[in-house]
N, CA, C and O atoms as a GROMACS GRO file, in nm:
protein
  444
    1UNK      N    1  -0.716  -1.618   4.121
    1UNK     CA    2  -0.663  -1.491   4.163
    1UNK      C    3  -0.778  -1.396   4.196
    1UNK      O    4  -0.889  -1.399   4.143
    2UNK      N    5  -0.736  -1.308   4.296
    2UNK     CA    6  -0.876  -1.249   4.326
    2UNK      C    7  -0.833  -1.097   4.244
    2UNK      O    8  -0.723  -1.052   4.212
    3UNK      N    9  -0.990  -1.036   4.226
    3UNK     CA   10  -1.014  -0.937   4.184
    3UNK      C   11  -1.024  -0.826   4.350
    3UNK      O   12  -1.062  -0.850   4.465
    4UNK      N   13  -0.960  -0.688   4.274
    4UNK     CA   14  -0.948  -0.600   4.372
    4UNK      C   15  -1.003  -0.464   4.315
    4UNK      O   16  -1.002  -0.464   4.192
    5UNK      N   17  -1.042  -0.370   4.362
    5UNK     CA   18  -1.140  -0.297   4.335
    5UNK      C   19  -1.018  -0.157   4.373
    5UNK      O   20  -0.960  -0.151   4.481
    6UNK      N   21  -0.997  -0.050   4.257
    6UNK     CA   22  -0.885   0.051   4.318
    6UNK      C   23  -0.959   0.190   4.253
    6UNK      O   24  -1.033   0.212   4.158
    7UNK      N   25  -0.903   0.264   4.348
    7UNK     CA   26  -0.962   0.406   4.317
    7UNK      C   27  -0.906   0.557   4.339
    7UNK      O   28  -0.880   0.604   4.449
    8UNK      N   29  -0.891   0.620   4.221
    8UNK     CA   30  -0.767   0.720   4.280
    8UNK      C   31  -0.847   0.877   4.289
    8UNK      O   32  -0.926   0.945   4.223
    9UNK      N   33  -0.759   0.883   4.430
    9UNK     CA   34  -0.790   0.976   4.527
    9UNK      C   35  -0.756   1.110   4.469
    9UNK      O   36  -0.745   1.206   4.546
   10UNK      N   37  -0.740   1.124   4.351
   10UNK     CA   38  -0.687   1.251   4.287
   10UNK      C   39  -0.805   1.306   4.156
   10UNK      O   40  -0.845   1.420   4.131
   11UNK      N   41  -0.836   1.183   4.097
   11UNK     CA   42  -0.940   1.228   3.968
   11UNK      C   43  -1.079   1.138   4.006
   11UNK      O   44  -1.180   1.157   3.940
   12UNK      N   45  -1.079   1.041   4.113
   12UNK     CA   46  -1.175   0.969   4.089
   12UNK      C   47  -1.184   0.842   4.008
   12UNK      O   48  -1.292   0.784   4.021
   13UNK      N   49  -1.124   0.803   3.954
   13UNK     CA   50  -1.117   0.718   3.834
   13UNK      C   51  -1.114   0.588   3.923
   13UNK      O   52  -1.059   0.600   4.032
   14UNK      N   53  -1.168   0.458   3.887
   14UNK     CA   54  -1.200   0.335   3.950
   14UNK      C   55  -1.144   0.230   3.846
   14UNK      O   56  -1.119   0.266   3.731
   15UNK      N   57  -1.125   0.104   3.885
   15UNK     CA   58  -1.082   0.028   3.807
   15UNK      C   59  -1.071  -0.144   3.882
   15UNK      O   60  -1.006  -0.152   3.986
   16UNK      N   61  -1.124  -0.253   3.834
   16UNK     CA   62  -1.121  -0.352   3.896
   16UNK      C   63  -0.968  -0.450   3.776
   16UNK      O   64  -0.944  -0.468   3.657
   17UNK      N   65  -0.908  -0.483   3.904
   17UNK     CA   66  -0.773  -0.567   3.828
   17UNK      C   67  -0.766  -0.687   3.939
   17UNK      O   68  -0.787  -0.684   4.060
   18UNK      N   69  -0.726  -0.804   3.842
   18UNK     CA   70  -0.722  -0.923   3.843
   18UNK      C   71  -0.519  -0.906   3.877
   18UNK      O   72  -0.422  -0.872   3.809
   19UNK      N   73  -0.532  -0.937   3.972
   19UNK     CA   74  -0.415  -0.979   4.047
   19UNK      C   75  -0.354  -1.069   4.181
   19UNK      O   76  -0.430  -1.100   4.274
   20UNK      N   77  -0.239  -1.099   4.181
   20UNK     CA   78  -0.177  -1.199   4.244
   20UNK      C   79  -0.221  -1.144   4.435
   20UNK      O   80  -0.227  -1.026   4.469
   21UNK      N   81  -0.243  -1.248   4.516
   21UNK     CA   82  -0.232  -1.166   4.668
   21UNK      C   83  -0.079  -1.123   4.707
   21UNK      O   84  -0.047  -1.030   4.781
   22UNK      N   85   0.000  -1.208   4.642
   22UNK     CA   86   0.161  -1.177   4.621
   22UNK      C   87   0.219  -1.045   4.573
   22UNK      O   88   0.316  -0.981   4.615
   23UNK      N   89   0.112  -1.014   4.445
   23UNK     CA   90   0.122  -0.888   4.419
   23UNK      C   91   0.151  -0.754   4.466
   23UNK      O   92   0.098  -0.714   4.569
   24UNK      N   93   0.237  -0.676   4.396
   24UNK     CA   94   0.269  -0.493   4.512
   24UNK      C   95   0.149  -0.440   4.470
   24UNK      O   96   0.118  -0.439   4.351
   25UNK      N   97   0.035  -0.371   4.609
   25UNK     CA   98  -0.058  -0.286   4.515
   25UNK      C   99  -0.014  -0.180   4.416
   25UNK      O  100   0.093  -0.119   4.414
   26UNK      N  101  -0.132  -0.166   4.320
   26UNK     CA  102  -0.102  -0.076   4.208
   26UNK      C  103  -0.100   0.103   4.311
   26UNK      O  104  -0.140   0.094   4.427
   27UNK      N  105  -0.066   0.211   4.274
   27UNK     CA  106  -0.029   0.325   4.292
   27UNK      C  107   0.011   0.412   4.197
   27UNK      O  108   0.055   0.511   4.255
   28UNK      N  109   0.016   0.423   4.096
   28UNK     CA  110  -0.021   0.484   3.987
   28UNK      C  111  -0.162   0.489   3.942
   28UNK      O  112  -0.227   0.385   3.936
   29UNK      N  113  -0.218   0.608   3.908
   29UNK     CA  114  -0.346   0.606   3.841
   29UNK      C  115  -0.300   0.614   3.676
   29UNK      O  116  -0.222   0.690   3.619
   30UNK      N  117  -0.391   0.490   3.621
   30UNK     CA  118  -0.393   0.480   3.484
   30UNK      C  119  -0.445   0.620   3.421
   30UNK      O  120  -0.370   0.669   3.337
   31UNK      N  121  -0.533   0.671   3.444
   31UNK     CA  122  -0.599   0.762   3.358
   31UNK      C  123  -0.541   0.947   3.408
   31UNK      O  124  -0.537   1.052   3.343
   32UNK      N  125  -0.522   0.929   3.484
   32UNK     CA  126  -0.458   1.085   3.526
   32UNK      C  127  -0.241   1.074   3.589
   32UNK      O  128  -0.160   1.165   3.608
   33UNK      N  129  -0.227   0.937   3.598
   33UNK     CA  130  -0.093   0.962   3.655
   33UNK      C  131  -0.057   0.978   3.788
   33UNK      O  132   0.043   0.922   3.834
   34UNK      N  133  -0.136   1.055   3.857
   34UNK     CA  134  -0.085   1.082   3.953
   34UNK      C  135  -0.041   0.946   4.095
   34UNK      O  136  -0.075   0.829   4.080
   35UNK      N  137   0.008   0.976   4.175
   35UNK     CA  138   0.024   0.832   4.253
   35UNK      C  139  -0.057   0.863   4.399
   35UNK      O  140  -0.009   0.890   4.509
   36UNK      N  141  -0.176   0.850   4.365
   36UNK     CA  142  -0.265   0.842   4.430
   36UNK      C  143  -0.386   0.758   4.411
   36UNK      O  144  -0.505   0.786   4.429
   37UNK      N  145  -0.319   0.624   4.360
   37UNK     CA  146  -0.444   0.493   4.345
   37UNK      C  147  -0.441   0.406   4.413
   37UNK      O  148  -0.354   0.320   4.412
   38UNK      N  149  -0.563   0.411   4.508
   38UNK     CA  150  -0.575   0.307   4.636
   38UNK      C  151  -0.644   0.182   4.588
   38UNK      O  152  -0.732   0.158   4.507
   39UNK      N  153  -0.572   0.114   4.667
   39UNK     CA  154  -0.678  -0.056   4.655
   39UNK      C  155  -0.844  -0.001   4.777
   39UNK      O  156  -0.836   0.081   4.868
   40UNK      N  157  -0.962  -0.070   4.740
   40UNK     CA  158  -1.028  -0.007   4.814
   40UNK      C  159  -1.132  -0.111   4.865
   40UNK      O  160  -1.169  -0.187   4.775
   41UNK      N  161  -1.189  -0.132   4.990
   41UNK     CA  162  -1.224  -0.231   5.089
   41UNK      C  163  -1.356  -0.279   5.041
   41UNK      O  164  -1.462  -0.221   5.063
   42UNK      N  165  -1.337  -0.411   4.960
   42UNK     CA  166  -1.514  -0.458   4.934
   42UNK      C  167  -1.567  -0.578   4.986
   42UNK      O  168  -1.502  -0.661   5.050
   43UNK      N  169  -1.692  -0.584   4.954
   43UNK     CA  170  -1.746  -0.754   5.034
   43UNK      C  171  -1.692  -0.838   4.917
   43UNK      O  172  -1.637  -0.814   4.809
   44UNK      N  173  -1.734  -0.955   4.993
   44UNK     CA  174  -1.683  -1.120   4.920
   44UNK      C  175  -1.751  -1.143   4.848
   44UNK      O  176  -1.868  -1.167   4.878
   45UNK      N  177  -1.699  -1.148   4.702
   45UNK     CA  178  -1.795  -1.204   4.573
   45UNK      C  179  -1.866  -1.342   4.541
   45UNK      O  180  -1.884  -1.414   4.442
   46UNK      N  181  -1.901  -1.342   4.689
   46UNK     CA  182  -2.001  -1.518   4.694
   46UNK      C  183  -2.163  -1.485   4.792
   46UNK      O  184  -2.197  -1.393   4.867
   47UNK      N  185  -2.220  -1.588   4.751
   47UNK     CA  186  -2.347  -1.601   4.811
   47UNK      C  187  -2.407  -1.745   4.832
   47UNK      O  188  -2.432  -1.836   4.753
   48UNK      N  189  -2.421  -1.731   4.980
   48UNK     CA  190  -2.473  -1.897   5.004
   48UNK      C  191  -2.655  -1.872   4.953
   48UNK      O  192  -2.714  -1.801   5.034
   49UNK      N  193  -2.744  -1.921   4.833
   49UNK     CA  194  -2.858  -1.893   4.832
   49UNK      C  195  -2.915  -2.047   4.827
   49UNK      O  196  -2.847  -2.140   4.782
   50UNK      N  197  -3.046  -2.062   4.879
   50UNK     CA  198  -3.120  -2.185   4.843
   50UNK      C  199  -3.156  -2.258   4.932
   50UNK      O  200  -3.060  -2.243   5.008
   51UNK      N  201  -3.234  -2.339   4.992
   51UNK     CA  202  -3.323  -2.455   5.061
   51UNK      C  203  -3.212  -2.540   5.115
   51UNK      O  204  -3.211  -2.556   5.237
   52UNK      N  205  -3.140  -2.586   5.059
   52UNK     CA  206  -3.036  -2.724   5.074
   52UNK      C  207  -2.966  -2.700   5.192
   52UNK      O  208  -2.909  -2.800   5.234
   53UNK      N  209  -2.950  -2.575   5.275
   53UNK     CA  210  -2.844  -2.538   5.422
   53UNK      C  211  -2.946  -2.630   5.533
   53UNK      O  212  -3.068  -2.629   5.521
   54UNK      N  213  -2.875  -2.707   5.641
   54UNK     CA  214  -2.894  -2.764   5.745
   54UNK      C  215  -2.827  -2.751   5.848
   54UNK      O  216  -2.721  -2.814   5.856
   55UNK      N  217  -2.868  -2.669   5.952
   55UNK     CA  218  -2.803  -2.675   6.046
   55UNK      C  219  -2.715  -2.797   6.120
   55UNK      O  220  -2.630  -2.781   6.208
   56UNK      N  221  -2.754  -2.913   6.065
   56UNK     CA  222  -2.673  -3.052   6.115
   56UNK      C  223  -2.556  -3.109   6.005
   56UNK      O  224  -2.466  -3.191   6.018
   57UNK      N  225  -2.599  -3.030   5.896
   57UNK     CA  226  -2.495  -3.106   5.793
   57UNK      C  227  -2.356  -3.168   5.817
   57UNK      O  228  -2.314  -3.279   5.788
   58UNK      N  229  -2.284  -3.037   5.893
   58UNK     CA  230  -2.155  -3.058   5.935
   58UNK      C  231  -2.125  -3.102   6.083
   58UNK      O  232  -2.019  -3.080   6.140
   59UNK      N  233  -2.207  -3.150   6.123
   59UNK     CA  234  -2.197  -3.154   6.270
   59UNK      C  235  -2.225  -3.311   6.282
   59UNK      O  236  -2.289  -3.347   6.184
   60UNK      N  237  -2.198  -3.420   6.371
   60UNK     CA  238  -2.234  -3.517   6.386
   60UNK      C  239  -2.375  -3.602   6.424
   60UNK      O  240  -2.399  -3.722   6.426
   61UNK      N  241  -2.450  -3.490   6.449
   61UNK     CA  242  -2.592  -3.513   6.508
   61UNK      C  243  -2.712  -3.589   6.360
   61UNK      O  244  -2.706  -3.590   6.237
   62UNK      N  245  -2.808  -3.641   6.462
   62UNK     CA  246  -2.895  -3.643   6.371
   62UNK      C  247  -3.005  -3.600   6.298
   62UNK      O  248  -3.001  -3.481   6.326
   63UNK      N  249  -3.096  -3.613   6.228
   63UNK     CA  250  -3.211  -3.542   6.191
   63UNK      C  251  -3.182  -3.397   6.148
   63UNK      O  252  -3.114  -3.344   6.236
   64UNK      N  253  -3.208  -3.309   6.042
   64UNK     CA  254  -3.221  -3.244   5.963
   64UNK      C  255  -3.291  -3.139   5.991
   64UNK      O  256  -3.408  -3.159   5.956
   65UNK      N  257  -3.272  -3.013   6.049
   65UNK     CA  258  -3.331  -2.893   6.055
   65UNK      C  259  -3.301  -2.768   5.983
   65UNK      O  260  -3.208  -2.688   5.989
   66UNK      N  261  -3.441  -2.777   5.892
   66UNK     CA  262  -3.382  -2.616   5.770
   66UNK      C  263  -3.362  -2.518   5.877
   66UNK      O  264  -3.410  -2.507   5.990
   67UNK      N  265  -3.248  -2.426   5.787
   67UNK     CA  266  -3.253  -2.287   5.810
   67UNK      C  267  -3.339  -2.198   5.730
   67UNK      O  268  -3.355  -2.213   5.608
   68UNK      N  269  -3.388  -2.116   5.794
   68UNK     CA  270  -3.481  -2.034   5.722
   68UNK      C  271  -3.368  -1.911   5.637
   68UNK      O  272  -3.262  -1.873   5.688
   69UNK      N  273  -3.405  -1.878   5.540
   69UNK     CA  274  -3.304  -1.795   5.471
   69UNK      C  275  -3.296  -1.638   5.532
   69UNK      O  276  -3.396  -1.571   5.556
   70UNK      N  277  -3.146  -1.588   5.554
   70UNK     CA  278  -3.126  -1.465   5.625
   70UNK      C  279  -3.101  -1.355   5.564
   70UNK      O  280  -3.027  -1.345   5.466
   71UNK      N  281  -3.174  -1.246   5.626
   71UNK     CA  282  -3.152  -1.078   5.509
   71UNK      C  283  -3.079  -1.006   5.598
   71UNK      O  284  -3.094  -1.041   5.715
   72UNK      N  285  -3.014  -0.928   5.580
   72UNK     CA  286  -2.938  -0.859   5.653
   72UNK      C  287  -2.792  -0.896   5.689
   72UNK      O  288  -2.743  -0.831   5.782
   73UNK      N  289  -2.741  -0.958   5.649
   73UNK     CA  290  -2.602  -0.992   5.662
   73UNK      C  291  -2.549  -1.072   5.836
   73UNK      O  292  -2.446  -1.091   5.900
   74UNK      N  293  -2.694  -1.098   5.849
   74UNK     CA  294  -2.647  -1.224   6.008
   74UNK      C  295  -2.645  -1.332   5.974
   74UNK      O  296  -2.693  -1.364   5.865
   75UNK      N  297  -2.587  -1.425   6.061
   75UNK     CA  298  -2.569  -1.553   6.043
   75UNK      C  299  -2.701  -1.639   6.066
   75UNK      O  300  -2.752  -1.592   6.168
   76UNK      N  301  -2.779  -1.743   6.017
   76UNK     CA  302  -2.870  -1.815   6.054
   76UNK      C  303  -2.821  -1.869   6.192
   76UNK      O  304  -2.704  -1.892   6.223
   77UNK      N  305  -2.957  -1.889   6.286
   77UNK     CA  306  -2.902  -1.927   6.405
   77UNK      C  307  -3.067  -2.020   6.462
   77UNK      O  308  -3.165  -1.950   6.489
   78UNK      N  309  -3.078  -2.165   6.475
   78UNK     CA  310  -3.182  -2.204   6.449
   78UNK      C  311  -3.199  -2.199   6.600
   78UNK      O  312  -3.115  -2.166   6.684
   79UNK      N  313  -3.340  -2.244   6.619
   79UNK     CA  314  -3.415  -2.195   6.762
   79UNK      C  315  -3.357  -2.300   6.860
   79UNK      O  316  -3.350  -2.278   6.981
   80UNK      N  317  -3.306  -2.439   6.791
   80UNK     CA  318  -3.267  -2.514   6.905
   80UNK      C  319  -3.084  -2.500   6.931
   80UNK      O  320  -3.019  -2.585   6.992
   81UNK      N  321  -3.019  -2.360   6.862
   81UNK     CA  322  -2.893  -2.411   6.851
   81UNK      C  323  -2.859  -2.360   7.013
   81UNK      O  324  -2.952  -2.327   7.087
   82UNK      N  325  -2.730  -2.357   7.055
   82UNK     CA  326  -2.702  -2.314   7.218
   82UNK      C  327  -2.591  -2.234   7.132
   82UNK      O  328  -2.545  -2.271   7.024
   83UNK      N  329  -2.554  -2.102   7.211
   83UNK     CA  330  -2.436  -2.048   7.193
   83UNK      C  331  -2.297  -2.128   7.251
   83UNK      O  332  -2.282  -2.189   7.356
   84UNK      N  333  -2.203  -2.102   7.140
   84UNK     CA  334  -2.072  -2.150   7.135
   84UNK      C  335  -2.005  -2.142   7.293
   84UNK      O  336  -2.010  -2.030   7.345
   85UNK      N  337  -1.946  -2.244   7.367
   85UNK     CA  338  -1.877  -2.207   7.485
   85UNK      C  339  -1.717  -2.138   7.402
   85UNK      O  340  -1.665  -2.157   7.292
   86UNK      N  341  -1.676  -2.042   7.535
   86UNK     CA  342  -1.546  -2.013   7.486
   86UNK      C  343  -1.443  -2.101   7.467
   86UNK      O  344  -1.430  -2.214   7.515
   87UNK      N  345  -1.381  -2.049   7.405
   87UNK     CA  346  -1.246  -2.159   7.391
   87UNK      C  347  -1.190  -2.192   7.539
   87UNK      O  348  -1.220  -2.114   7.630
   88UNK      N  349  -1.134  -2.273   7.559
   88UNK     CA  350  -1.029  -2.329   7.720
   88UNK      C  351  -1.085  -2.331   7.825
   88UNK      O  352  -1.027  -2.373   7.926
   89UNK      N  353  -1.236  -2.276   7.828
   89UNK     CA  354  -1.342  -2.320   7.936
   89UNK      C  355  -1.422  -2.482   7.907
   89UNK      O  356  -1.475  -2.524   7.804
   90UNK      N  357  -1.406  -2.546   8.042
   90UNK     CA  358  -1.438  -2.660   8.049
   90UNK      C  359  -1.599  -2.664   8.052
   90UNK      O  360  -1.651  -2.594   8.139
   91UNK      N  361  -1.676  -2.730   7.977
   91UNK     CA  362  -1.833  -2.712   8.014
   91UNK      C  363  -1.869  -2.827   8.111
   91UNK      O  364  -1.842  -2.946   8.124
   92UNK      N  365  -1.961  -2.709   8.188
   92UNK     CA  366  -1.978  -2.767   8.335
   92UNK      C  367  -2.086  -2.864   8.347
   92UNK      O  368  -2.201  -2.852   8.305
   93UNK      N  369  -2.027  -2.970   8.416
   93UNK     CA  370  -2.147  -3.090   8.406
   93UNK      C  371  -2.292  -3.052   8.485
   93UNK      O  372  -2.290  -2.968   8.575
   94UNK      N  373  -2.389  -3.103   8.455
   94UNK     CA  374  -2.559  -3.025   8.481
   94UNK      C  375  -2.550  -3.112   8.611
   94UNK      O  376  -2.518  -3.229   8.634
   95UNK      N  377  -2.590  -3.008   8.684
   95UNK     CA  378  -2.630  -3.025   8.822
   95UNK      C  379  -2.713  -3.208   8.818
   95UNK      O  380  -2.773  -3.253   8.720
   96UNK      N  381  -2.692  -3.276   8.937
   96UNK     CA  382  -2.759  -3.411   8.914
   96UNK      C  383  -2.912  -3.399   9.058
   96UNK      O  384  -2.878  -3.377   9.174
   97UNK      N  385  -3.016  -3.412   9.034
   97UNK     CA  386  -3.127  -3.452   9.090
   97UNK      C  387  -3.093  -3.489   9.231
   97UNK      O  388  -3.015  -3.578   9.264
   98UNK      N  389  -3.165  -3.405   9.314
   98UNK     CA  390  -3.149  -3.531   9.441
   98UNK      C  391  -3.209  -3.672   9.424
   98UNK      O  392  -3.320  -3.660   9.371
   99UNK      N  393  -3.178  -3.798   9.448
   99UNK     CA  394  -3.235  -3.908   9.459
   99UNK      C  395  -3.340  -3.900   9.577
   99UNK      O  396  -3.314  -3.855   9.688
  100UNK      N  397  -3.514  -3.971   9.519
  100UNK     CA  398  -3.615  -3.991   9.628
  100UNK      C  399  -3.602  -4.067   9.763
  100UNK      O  400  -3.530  -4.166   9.770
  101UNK      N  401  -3.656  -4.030   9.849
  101UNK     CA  402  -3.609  -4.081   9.995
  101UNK      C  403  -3.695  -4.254   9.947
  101UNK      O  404  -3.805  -4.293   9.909
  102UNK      N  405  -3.601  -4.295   9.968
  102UNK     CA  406  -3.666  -4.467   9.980
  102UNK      C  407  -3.831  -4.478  10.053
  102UNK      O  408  -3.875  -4.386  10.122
  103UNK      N  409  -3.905  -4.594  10.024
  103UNK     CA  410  -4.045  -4.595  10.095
  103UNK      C  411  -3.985  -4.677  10.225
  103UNK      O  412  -3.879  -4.739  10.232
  104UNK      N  413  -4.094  -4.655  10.335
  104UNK     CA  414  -4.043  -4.706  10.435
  104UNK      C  415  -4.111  -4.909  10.412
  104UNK      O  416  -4.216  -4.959  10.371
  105UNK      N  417  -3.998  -4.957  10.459
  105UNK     CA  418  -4.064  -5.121  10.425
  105UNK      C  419  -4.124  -5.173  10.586
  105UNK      O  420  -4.138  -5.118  10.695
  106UNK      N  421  -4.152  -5.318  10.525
  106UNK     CA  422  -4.243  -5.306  10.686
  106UNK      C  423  -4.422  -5.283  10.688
  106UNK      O  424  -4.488  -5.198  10.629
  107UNK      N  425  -4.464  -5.385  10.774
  107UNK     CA  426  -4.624  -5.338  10.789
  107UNK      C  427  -4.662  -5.229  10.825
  107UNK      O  428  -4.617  -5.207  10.938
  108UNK      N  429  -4.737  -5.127  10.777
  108UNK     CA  430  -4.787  -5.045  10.740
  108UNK      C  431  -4.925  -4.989  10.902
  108UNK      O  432  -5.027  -5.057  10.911
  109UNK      N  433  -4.914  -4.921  10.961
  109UNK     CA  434  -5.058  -4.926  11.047
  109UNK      C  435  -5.170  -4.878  10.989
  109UNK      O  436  -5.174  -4.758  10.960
  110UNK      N  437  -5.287  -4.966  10.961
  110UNK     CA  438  -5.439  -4.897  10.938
  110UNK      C  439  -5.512  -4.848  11.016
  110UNK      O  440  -5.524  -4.918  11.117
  111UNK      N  441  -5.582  -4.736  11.017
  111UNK     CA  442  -5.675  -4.689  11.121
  111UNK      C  443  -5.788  -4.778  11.068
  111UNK      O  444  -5.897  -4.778  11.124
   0.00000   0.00000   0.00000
C-alpha cells in the first residue's frame, strides 16, 4: 500500500498515512478539525543507485555498455544510443550506394 503525504490548508499540520489507492482521500484535519486536509504531490520513494545498469540489459543486443551514473533527475542516455522513432512511423530503409561502373574488358592500348 502506498504511503501519501497530506497537509491541511487551515493550521498547517502534515501527516504521512498508509493507505489503500481504493481509498476516499482523508479531508478532515486530525489536529485542528477543520476540512481542509489535502493529499499533497510527492516524488517516488525509490532509487535506481550503483554500477550494475547496462544499457543492453533489456534489449536483445550484444556486449555490455555502462551507464555512467545521472544527477539531476534525467534519464541516462549512452553516446551510442539513437533516439526513439515515433510510434506508427515506419523506419525508413538507408539510402543504398550506387554500384561501381564495371572495368572495361578487352585489350587494353599501350602508348
Amino acid at each position: 500500500m502506498p504511503i501519501y503525504a497530506y497537509k491541511c490548508e487551515s493550521c498547517g499540520h502534515t501527516k504521512d498515512v498508509l493507505q489503500k489507492m481504493s481509498d476516499v482521500p482523508l479531508t478532515d484535519c486530525p489536529q485542528c478539525g477543520a476540512p481542509a486536509f489535502k493529499k499533497q504531490l510527492t516524488a517516488a520513494g525509490f532509487q535506481l543507485k550503483g554500477s550494475g545498469w547496462y544499457v543492453t540489459d533489456f534489449r536483445g543486443g550484444g556486449g555490455a555498455t555502462a551507464v555512467p551514473p545521472v544527477s539531476g533527475g534525467e534519464a541516462p542516455v549512452a553516446a551510442d544510443s539513437k533516439p526513439a522513432e515515433p510510434a506508427g512511423k515506419a523506419a525508413a530503409a538507408p539510402a543504398a550506394a550506387p554500384a561501381p561502373a564495371p572495368a572495361p574488358s578487352g585489350p587494353t592500348k599501350a602508348s
